[in-house]
C-alpha positions in Angstrom: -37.2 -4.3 11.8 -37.7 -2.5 8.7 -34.8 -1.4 6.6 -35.6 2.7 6.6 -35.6 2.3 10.4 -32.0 0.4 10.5 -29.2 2.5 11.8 -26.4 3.0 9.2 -24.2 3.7 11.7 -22.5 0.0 11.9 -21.8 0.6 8.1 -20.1 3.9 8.5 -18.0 2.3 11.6 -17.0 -0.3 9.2 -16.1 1.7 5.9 -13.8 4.3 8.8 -12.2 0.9 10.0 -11.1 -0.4 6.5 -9.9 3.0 5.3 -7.8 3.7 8.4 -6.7 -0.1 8.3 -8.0 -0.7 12.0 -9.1 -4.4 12.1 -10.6 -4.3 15.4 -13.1 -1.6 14.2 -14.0 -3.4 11.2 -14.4 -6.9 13.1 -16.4 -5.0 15.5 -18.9 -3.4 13.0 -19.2 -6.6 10.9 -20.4 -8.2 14.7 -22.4 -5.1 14.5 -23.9 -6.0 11.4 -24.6 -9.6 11.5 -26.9 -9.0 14.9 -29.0 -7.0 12.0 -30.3 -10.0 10.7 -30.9 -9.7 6.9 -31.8 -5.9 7.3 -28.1 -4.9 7.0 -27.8 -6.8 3.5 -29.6 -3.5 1.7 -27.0 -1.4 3.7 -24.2 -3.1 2.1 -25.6 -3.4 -1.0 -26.4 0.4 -1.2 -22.8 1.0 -0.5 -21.6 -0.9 -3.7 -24.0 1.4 -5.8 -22.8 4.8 -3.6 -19.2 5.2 -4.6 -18.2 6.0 -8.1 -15.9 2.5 -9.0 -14.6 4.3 -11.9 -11.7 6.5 -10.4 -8.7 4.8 -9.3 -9.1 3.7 -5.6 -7.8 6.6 -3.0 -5.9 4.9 -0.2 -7.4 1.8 0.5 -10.5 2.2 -1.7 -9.8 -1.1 -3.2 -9.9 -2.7 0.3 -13.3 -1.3 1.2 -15.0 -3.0 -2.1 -13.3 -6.4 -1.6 -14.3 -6.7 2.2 -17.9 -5.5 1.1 -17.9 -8.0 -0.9 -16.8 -10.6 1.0 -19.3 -10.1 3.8 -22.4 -9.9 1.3 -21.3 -13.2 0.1 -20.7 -14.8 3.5 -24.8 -14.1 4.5 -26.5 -13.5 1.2 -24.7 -15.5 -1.6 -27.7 -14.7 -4.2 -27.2 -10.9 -3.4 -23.3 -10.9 -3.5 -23.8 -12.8 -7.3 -26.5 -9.7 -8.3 -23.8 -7.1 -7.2 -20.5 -8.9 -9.1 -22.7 -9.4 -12.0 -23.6 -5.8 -12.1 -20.7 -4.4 -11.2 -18.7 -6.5 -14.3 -21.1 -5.0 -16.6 -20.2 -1.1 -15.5 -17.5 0.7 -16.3 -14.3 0.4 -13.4 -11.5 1.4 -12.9 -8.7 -1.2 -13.8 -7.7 -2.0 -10.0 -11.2 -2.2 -8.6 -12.3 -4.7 -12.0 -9.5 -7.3 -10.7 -11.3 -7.1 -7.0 -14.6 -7.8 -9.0 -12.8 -10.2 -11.3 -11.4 -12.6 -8.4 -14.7 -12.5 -6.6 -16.6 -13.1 -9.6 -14.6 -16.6 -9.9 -16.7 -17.8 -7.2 -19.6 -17.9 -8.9 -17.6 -20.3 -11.4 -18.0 -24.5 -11.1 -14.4 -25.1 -11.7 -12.2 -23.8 -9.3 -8.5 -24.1 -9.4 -8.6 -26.8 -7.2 -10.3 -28.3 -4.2 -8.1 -29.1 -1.1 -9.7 -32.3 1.2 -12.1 -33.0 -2.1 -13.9 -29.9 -0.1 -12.5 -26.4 -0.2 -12.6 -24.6 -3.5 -9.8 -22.7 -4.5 -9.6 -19.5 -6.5 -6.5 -18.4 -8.2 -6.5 -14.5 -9.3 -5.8 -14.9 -13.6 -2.9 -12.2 -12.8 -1.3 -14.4 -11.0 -0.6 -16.3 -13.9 -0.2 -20.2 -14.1 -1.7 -21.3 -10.9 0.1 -24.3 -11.1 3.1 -22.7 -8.4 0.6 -21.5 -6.2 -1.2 -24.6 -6.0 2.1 -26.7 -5.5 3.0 -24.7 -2.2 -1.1 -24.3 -1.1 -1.5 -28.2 -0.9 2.1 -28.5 0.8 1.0 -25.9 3.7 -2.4 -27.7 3.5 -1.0 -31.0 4.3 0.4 -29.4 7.4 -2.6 -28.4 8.5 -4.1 -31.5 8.1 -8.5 -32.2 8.6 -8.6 -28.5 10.1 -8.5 -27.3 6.4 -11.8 -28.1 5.9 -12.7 -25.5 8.4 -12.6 -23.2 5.7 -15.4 -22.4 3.8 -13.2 -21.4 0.3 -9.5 -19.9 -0.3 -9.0 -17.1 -2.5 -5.4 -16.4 -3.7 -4.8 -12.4 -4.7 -2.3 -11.0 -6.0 -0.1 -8.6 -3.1 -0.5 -4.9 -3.1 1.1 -4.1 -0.6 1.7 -4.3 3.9 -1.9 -3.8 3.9 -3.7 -6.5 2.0 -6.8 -8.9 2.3 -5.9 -11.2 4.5 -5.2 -8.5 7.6 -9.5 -9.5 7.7 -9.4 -13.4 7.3 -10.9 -13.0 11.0 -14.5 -11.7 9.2 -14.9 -14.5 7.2 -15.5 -18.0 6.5 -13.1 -18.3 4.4 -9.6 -17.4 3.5 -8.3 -15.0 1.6 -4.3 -14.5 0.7 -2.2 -12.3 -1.1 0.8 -13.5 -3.5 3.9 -12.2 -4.5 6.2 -13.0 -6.9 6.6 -11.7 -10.0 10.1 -9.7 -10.4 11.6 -11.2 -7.7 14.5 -13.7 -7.3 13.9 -17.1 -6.4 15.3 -16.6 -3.3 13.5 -13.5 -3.1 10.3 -15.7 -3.9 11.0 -18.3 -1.4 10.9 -15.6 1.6 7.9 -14.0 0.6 5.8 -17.2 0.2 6.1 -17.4 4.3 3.5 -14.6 4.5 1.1 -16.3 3.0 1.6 -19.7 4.4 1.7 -17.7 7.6 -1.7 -16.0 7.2 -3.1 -19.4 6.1 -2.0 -20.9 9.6 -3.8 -17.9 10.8 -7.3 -18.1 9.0 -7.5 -21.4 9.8 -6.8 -20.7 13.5 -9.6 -18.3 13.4 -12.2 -20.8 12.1 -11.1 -23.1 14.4 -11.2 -20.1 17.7 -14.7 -18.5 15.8 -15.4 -16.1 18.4 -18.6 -16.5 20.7 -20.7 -13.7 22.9 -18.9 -11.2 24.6 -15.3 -12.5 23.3 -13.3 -9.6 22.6 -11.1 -9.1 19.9 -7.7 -9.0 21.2 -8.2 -12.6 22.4 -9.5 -13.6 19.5 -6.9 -12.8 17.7 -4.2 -14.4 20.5 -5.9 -17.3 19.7 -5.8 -17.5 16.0 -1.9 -16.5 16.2 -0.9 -19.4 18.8 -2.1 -21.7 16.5 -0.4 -20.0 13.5 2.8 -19.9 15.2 2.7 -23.7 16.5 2.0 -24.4 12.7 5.2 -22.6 11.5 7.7 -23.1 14.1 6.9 -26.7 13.2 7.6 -26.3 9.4 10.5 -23.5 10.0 12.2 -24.1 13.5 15.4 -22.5 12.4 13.6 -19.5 10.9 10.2 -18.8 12.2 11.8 -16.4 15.1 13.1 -13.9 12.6 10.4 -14.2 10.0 7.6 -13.4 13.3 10.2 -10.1 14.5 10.7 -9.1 11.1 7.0 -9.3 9.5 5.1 -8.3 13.4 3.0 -11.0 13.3 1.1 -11.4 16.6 0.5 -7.8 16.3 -2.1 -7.6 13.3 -4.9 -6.5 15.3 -4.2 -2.5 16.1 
């Protein structure tokens, strides 16, 4: 199949899904996509040159370039490195230069770390000295135990917000989780890092439930939470009831 003959339909299901923040119709066009074979790489790569990356992100503009990102990279690695590359050298807006900038740390030797000796981690520079995040990454990782290593990299971003990165962990190889902490008390701090360690459970559960012909989405996701929610009941029995009512985990899908 030629390119000029590919629909771009998939592609405009998937940039509606990620601005309306419905998962399900984002996982469904990335499935979409992939069954293009490499003709759906110039697609995605022709969205990256479409919008103008100079004006401050409207919505959830900033979502739409990270996940376009992140899919390149999962099935064309050389062109995901020809887009950051390109993209660094242009003029962006602030916000939508840290997605670049976080991204572009993949193409680095030295991650932050590499948990099992296997999965690179990436630490967003905002974030400041990783050294905190790392602490609590290889604590949750240790929980998780050899299923770790089901991931194909970790990406640590700093939060922007209820709808963040890691609502799409289920596209990817990979994880990717938001951080909060700065301003916040330490107790303040400690309540916030069960997101993350939450959606990490989560990821993980996806790559271990990766989702064959004809699965649909909503069970996908049932999957990928069960395992989440064994993980942290386990590590939190007195609180994981009130942190999974309060946050609506198990609910991520709509």
């Amino acid at each position: 199949m030629r390119y000029e003959e590919t629909s771009s339909l998939p592609v405009d299901r998937l940039l509606r899904g990620l601005r309306t923040a419905r998962v399900s119709a984002v996982w469904g066009a990335a499935r979409e996509l992939r069954a293009l074979g490499p003709d759906w790489v110039p697609l995605m790569r022709a969205e990256l040159h479409t919008p103008d990356w100079t004006e401050a992100p409207r919505g959830r503009g900033d979502k739409v370039l990270g996940v376009l990102l992140a899919l390149l990279d999962e099935f064309d690695h050389e062109a995901f490195q020809a887009e950051v590359e390109r993209l660094l050298q242009r003029e962006l807006h602030p916000q939508n230069r840290r997605v670049v900038a976080l991204f572009a740390q993949r193409l680095s030797n030295r991650p932050a770390d590499l948990l099992h000796r296997t999965v690179p981690v990436h630490v967003a520079e905002e974030l400041g000295d990783p050294a905190p995040v790392l602490k609590m990454l290889r604590k949750w990782a240790r929980r998780v135990g050899d299923d770790i290593t089901r991931a194909a990299w970790i990406d640590i971003a700093p939060s922007q917000g209820q709808d963040d990165f890691s609502r799409y962990n289920a596209l990817f190889s990979g994880v990717v989780l938001t951080w909060s902490g700065a301003g916040l008390s330490s107790g303040e701090r400690r309540a916030a890092q069960y997101q993350p360690e939450y959606m990490l459970y989560r990821a993980v559960g996806h790559q271990i439930e990766r989702p064959g012909k004809g699965i649909k989405f909503e069970d996908h996701e049932r999957a990928a939470d069960a395992y989440a929610m064994r993980l942290f009941r386990r590590a939190h029995p007195l609180y994981a009831r009130r942190f999974l009512r309060d946050f609506g985990f198990g609910d991520l899908g709509a």
